[in-house]
C-alpha positions in Angstrom: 0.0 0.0 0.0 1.6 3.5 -1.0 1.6 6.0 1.6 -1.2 7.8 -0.5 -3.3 5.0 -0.5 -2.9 4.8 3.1 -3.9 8.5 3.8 -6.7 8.3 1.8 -7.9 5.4 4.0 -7.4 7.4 7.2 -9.1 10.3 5.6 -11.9 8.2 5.2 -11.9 7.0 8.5 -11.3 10.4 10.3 -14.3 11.6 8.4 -16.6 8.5 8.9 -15.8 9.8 12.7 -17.2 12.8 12.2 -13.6 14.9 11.7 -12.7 17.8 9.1 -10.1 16.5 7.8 -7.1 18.7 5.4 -4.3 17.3 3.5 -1.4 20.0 3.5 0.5 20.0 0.4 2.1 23.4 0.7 2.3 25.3 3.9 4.4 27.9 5.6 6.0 25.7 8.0 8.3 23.2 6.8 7.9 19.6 8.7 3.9 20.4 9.4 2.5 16.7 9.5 0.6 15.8 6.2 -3.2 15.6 7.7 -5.2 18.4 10.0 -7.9 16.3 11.4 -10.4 18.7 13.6 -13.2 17.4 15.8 -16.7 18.6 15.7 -16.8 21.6 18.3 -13.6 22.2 18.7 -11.7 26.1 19.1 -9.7 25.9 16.3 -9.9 28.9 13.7 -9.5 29.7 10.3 -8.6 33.0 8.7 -9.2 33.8 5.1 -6.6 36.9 4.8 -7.9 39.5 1.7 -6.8 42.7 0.8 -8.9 45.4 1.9 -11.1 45.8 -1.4 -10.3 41.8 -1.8 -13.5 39.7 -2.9 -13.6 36.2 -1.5 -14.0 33.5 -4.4 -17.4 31.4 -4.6 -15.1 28.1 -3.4 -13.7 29.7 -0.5 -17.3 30.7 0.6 -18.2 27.6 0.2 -15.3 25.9 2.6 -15.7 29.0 5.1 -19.2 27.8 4.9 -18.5 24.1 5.1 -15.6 24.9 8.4 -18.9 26.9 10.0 -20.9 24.3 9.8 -18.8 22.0 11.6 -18.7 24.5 14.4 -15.2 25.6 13.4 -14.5 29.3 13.8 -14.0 31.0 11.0 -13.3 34.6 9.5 -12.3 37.0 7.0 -9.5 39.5 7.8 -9.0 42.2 6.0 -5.4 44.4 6.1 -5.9 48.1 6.9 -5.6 50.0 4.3 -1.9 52.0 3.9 -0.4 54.6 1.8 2.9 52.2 0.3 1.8 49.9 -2.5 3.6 46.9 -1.2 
């Protein structure tokens, strides 16, 4: 069994369970484990970061949606606006 085979299997499981569960494929933190696996209830949260006139696309709705529903905290956060274009 590859090790993607096996992951998918646990994602299966974790979610039969009642779990969010995330694969990370790219993240900010090297050596983050591969899986986020969040029980129902729990005080995790998520931030969708925009710029300040930023519009949030119809799929992230739809998971900020789906993470609210599983009682996950979730919000937007828009920067304040400055006077450098950076």
């Amino acid at each position: 069994m590859t090790e993607q085979q096996i992951q998918s299997k646990l994602i299966k499981e974790l979610e039969s369970k009642g779990y969010y569960v995330i694969k990370l494929i790219n993240t900010n933190k090297n050596g983050i484990p591969d899986l986020i696996a969040i029980p129902r209830d729990s005080d995790v949260e998520f931030y969708e970061v925009k710029k300040p006139k930023g519009r949030v696309s119809k799929l992230q709705e739809y998971r900020l949606k789906e993470l609210g529903a599983h009682g996950i905290k979730v919000e937007i956060y828009k920067g304040i606006e400055s006077n450098d274009n950076a």
